[in-house]
N, C-alpha and C positions, 0 to 999 in steps of 0.2 A: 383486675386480678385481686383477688384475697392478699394481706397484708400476712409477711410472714410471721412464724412466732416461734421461731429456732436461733442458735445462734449456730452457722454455718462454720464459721471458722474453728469452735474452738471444737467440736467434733471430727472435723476433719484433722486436724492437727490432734487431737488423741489418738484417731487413725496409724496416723505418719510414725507417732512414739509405739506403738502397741508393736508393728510389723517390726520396725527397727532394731527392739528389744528382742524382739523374739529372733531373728536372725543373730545378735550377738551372742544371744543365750545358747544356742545352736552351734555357734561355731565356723558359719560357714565360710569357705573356701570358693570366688566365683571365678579364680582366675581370668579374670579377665583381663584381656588383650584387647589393643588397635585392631587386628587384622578378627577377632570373634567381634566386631560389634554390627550391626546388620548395613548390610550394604545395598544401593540403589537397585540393585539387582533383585531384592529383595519384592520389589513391588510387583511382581511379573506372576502371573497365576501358571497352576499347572498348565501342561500340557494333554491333548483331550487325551492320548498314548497315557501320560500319567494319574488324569482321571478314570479313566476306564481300570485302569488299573489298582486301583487305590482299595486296599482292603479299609473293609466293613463286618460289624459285628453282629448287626440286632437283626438282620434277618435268621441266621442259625445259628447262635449264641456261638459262633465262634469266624476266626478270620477266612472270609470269601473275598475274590475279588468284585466289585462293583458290576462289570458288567457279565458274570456270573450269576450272580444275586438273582432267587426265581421270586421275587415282590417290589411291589412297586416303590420305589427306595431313591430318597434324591439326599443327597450330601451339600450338606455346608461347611466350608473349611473356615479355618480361623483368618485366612488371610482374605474370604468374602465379605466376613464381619468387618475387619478391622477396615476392609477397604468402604464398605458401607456407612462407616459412620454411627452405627446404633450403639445406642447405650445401656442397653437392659437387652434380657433375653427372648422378652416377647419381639423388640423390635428388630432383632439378627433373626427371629423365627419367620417374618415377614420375607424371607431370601428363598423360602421354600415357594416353590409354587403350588403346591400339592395344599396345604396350610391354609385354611381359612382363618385369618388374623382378625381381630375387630379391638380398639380402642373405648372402653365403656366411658374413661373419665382421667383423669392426671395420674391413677396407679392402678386401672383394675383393667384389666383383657380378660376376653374369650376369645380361643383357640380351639381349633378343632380341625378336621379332617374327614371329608363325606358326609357330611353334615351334624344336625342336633348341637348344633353350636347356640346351646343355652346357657341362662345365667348360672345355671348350677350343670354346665356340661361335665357328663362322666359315663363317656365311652373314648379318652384318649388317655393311655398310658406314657408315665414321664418320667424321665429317669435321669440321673445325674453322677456320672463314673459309677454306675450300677445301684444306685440308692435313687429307689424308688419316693415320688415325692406328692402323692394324692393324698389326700387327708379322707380317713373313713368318715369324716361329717358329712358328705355329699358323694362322697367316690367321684370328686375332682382336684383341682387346683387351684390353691391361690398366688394368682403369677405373683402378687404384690409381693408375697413372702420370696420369692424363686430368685436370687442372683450370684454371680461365679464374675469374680476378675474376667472380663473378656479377656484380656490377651490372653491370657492363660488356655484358652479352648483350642484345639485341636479341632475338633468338628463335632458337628451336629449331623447326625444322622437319622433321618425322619423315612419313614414307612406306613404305608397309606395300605388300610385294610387288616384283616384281624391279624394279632398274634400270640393269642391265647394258646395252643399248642406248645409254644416256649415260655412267655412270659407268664400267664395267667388271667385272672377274672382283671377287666376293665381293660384289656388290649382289644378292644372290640372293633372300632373302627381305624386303630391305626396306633403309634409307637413314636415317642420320641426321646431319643438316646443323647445326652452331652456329654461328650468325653472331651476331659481335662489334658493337655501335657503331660507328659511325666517330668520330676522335676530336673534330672538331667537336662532338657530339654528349656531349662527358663533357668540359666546361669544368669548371675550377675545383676546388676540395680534395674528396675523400670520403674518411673514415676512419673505420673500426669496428671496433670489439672487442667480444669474445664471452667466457662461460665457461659450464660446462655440465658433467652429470652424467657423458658420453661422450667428448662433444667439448670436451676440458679446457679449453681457452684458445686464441682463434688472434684475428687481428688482420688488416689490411688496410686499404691505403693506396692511393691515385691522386689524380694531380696533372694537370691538363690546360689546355692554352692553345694562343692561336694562334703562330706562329714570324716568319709575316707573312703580307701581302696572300694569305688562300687557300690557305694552310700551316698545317696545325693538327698539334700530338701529342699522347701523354698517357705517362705514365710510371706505374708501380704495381709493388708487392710483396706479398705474402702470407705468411703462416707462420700452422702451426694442428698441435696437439697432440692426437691423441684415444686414449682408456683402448681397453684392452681387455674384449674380452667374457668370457662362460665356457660351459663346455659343461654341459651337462643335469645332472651331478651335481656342479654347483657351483663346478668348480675350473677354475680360471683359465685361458685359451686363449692367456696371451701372444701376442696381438696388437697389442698398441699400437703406437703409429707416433708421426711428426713427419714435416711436410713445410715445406721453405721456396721460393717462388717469384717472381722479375722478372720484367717483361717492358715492351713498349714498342709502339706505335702512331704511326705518322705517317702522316696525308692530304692528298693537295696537288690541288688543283684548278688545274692546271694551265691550263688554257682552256676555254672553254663544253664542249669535246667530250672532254677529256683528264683523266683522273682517274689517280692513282698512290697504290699503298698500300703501305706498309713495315713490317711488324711483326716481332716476336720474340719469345722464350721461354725462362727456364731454371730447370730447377728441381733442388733434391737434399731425397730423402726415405730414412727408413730405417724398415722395419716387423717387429714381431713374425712371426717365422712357426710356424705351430702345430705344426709336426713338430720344427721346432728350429733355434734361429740367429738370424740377422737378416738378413731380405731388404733391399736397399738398391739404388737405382736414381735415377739423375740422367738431365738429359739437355738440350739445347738446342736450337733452331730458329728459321730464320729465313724471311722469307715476304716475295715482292715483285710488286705486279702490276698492269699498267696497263690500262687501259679507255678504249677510243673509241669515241665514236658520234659516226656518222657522218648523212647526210643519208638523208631517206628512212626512217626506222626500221632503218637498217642499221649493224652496232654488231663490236667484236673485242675479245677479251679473250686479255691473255699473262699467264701466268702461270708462275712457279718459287720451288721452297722446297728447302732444305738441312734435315735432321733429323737428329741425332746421340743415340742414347742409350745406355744404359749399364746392365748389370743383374748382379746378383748373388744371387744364387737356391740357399737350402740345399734338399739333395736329401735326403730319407729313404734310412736304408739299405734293401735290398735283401732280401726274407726270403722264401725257397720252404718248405715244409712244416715252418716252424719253426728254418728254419738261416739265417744268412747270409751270402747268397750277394755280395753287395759293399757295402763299407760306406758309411756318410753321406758328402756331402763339396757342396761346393760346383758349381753350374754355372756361370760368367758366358759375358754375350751385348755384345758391341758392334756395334752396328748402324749408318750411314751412308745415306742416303735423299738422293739427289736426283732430283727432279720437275722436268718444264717438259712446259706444257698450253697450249695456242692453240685457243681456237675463235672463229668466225663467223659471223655470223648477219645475212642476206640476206633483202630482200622481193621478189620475183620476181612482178611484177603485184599486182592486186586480189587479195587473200585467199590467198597465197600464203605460206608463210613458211619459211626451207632455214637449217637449222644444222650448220655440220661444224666438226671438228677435230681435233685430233692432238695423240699427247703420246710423252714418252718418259721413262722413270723407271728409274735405276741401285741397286742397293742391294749395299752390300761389307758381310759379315758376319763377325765373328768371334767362334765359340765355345770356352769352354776348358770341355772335358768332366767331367763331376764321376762317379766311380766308379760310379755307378748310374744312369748318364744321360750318353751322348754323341751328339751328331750331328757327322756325319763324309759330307765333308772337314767339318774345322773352319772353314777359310776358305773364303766363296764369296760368287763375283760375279754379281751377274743383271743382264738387261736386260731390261727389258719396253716393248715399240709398239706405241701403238694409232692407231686414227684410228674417226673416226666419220662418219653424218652421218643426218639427221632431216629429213623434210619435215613442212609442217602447214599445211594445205590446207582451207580455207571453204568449205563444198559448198552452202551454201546452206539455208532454211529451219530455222538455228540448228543443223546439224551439221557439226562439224569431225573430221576424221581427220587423226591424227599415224602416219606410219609408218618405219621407218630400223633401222640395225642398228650395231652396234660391232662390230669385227674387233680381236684383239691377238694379239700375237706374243711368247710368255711362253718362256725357256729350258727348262722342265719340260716339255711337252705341244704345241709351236708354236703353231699357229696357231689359234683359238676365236672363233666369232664368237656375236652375241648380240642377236639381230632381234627388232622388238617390231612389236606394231600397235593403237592405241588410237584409241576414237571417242569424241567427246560431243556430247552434243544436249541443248540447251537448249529443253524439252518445257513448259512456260509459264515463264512471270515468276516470278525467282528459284527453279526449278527444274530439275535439272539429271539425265541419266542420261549414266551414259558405263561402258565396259567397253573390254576390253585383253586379247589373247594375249601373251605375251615368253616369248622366254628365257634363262637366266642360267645363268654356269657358276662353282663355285670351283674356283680351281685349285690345286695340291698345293701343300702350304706343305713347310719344312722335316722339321717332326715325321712327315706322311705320308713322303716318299722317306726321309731321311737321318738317324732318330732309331735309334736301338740301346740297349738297355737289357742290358746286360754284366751275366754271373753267373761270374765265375771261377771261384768253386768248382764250379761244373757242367763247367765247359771249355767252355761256349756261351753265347747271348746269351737273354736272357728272352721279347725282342722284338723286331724290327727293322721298319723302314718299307722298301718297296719302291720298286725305281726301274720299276714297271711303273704305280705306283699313275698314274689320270689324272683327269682333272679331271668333278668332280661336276656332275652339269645336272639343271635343272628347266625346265619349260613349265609356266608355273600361266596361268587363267583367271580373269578377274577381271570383276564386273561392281556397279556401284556408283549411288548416289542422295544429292543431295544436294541440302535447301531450306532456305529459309525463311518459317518459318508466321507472317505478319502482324510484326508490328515487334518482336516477343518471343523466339518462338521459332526453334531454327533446328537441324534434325537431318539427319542421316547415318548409309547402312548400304552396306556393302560384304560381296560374298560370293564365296568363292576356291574354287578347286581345282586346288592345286599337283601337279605328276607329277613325280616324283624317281627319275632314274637312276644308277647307279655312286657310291653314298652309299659312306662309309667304314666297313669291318665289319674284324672281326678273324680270322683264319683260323690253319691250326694247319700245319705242313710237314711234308711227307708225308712217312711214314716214322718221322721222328726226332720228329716233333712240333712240338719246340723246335727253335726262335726260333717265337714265335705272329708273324703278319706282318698290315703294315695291307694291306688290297684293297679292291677295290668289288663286294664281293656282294651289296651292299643294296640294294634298290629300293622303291618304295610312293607312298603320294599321302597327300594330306592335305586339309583342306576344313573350312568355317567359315565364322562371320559374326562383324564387328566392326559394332556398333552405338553411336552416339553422341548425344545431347542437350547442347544450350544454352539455358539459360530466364532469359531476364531477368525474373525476377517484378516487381521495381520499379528505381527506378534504384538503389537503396540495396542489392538483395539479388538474387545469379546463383546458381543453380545449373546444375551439368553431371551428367552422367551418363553413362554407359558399360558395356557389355555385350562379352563376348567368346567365340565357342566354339570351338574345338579339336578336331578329332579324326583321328587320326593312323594311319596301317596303312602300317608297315613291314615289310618281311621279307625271308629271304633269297633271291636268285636261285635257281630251279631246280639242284637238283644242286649248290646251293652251300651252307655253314655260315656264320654269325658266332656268336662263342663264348657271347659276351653277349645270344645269342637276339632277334637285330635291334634291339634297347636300348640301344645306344653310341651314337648321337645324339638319341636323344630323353630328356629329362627335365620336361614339359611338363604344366601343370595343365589340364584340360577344360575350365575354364570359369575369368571371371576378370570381377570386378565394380569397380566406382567409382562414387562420390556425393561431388561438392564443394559444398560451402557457401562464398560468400566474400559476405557483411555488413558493410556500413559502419554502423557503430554510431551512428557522430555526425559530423561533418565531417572531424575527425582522427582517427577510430579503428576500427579496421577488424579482423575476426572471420573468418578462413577456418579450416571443418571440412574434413578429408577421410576417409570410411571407405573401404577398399579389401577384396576378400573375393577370395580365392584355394583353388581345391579342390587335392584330393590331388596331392602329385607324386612320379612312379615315375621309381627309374634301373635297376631290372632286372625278370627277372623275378620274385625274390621279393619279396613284397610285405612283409616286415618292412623292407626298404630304404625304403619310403615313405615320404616329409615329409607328414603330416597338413594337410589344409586348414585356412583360419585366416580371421577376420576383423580387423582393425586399424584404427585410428582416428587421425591426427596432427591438431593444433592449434596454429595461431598469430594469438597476438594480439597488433596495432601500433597506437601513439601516434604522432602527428607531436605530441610536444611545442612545439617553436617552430619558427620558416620553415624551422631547419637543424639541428633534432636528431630524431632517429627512435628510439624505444626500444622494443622487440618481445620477446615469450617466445613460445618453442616449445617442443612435445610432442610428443614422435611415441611410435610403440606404446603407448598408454596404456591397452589395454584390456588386457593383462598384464602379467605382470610381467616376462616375456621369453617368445619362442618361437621356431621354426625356421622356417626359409625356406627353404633348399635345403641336399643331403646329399651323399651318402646316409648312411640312419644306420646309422653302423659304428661307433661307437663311438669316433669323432673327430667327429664333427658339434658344430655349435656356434649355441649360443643368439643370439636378438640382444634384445639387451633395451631397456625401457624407457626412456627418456631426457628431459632436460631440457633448454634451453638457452637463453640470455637476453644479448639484444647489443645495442649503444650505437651508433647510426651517424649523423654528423654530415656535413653538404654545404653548402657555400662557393662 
């Protein structure tokens, strides 16, 4: 492994002082008591009665119950995470089965869902206590930047297939929703520390109390150190990283019907990067939003957030047939996001129910071009308007129909709208069929119109993006089934068939060739089944289980080419398994297995590029020591000793290996 070049301790331990401070500065009140500190009882997961039951938000931007929900929608609670062991949010996202997860290197994943799980995937919407978190350079995410105090989560709610009708442009193939705590809800001290074979040392603190009467906040900080990995013939990938992050939460219950929430965020991290240099990205956000319900079942929500980040990115030099053509150098990006979203939600008679709303979201960007990589203009300003709205209509004999559309008004492409229509029918007790046409579009990010990839020594550019390119759509078909079998069991199966227009392909300019340009030649569909199980065998022992298939036919438009042989969005395994074990050993001690199994994954069409399928196993095991200490070891990949995950293999690809890791967490 790469030799570190941080100093862990004394980061962390800035960490510890920053929460601290800010909790005295506050004032808070955690009263805490003997009889509020969590008890062994604590380890025991819902009940499927109380899963099935468990309201959910991001299928119709308001609370349903789970097994109501007409999309395909699986929940992760905070007590799945904490009991899994994972330490970052990609790897609690690994709990979904729906979720196609991949490990690129020591800080970077692709995620996705129904595939086009690319290095610049962006057809999945990601959101974080409603603050949306894809960066317009690519219309994806950088998980590296993405982390929340795990305990602190509530759950994760993931939704497989469009949700553009609600959310907007780039909910194309599916939605993933983190919701925080409130801070009511995280009284009192929590602090743990960790060290491990990967994930060197990282630490974490929160402090939480009331302010007054129906005023709660909490305060916390993070900082975590983790090794780098190596590539297949052993030598080191420098990748390692360090990350340190605050943040804050305040809840005020204002009056029976008036709720306000106030959060924040800021973080600076610097990471290895494998071509060369050090990537490094900070960034802050703030989050504010009130909720009324009103008389009637009739409720409104405002909502706005400010997001500033900041990024520093070495680029590879630039090499055609062995020469090159412009050399390394840096890119940075600063980016400014402000949001403000209003919706309303009206009962309009018996079994009636009408949600609309509106939003409008600014983004000022500025890039400084690095010799092998510019987009241009450097500065730009966008506006994007949307508005919505959703009826959801009780027809009787346990069928409801939801149907509505989203319109927005984006600076690249105008106006795009995004109509759905979904049914459910509640076809016996505790059994439920429902199906859905939609559709969703992403729209051009920067890299598509305004990226250029310069070859001086040519006197032309390698690549450029087009200002013709326009925004990709799908229609997928969905239709779905969800029960539960007597007090134990409780399964789910959904089956799609996505249609995919003006996908992004690569094309060559005529004549000259060069500059290769991004377009939409690509077209195809796609289709599949995601299957799921929950078994409570006893109270003491659950397993789940999960099933996934894939199959994909892209190609190019009649009369048209992509260079990469319709391959430039797809790099997607055909099939994809899960089996969770989680055992409670003894009243304090608790046993969760997870094996996961992934087939082959293509990113061209030569098939030496292939990442080999693989099976893996992670394990962790928890003590509740006493009322307030928790002591746990984790293992993930234990069934080698490293392997690949995602590529392609050229001979930069990189291992992820085995790992260890063991943490102390104490609660007051």
């Amino acid at each position: 492994m790469g030799p570190r070049r941080h100093t862990p301790a004394r980061s962390r331990a800035a960490a510890f002082a920053l929460a601290s401070a800010l909790a005295a500065a506050l004032g808070l009140d955690a009263h805490a008591a003997e009889d509020e500190a969590p008890s062994p009882d604590s380890l025991k997961e819902l009940s499927l009665e109380q899963l099935m039951d468990l309201e959910v938000t991001s299928a119709s931007r308001h609370p349903e119950k789970l097994a109501e929900a007409a999309a395909a929608i699986e929940v992760i609670t905070g007590e799945d995470i904490r009991r899994s062991g994972a330490t970052s949010l990609p790897e609690a996202l690994r709990l979904a089965n729906s979720l196609d997860v991949a490990q690129r290197n020591a800080h970077d994943w692709a995620i996705s869902t129904r595939g086009f799980n690319t290095a610049l995937g962006n057809k999945l919407l990601v959101m974080i206590d409603g603050r949306t978190v894809y960066t317009p350079l690519f219309s994806g995410v950088f998980w590296d930047a993405q982390q929340v105090l795990l305990e602190d989560i509530d759950r994760i709610e993931v939704i497989s297939g469009p949700g553009g009708t609600l959310w907007g442009a780039n909910a194309v193939n599916g939605i993933i929703n983190i919701i925080t705590r409130e801070a009511d809800d995280t009284r009192g001290l929590h602090a743990e520390a960790g060290v491990g074979s990967q994930l060197r040392d990282s630490g974490a603190i929160r402090y939480g109390g009331e302010l007054a009467s129906g005023i709660a906040a909490r305060g916390y900080a993070l900082a975590y150190n983790h090794d780098g990995e190596e590539h297949p013939d052993g030598s080191p990938a420098h990748d390692e990283g360090r990350r340190s992050q605050a943040g804050f939460r305040l809840d005020a219950h204002a009056s029976p019907g008036d709720r306000f929430t106030l959060q924040g965020d800021g973080y600076d991290a610097d990471e290895g990067n494998t071509l060369g240099g050090v990537v490094r990205f900070s960034g802050a956000n703030v989050l504010g939003r009130w909720s009324h319900a009103g008389s009637g079942g009739a409720d409104w929500t405002l909502q706005t957030y400010f997001d500033r980040t900041h990024l520093d990115d070495p680029t590879a030099a630039q090499v055609l047939n062995g020469v090159e053509v412009a050399p390394a150098g840096v890119l940075t990006d600063d980016l400014d996001t402000f949001d403000l979203d209003f919706q309303n939600r009206l009962r309009i008679g018996a079994g009636n129910e009408l949600t609309w709303g509106a939003g409008y979201r600014h983004t000022h960007d500025e890039v400084g071009s690095a010799p092998a990589l510019a987009l241009l203009p450097a500065t730009l300003d966008q506006n994007l308007y949307s508005t919505f709205v959703q009826d959801k209509l009780a027809l009787g004999e346990g069928f409801v129909a939801t149907f509505g559309s989203k319109v927005e008004h984006n600076d690249y492409t105008g106006f795009e709208t995004e109509p759905s229509v979904r049914v459910a029918w509640n076809v016996a007790q505790n059994q439920s069929l429902w199906a859905a046409i939609s559709r969703a579009v992403r729209t051009p990010s920067r890299i598509d119109r305004d990226a250029i990839l310069p070859a001086p020594a040519y006197g032309a550019a390698v690549l450029e993006g087009s200002s013709d390119f326009t925004s990709e759509s799908v229609v997928a078909h969905e239709l779905g089934y969800r029960a539960k079998v007597g007090a134990t069991l409780a399964v789910s199966a959904s089956l799609f068939y996505n249609d995919y227009d003006d996908l992004r392909s690569t094309g060559a300019t005529p004549v000259t060739v060069m500059p290769f340009v991004f377009e939409n030649n690509l077209e195809g569909h796609t289709y599949g089944a995601e299957l799921g199980a929950d078994w409570r065998i006893t109270d003491r022992w659950r397993l789940r289980a999960g099933y996934d298939l894939l199959e994909e036919h892209i190609r190019a438009k009649p009369g048209a080419i992509d260079l990469n042989g319709a391959r430039s969005e797809t790099a997607d395994p055909k099939t994809r398994w899960s089996l969770r074990s989680s055992f409670d050993i003894a009243p304090a001690t608790a046993l969760d297995v997870g094996l996961r199994g992934v087939s082959e994954r293509s990113f061209s069409v030569d098939p030496r590029t292939a990442i080999p399928g693989y099976t893996e196993m992670d394990a962790s095991l928890r003590w509740r020591a006493t009322a307030h200490l928790e002591l746990s070891i984790t293992g993930q990949n234990l069934l080698h000793a490293s392997h690949l995950e995602y590529g392609p293999r050229d001979g930069n690809e990189i291992e992820i290996g085995r790992s260890v890791y063991g943490k102390a967490a104490w609660t007051y």
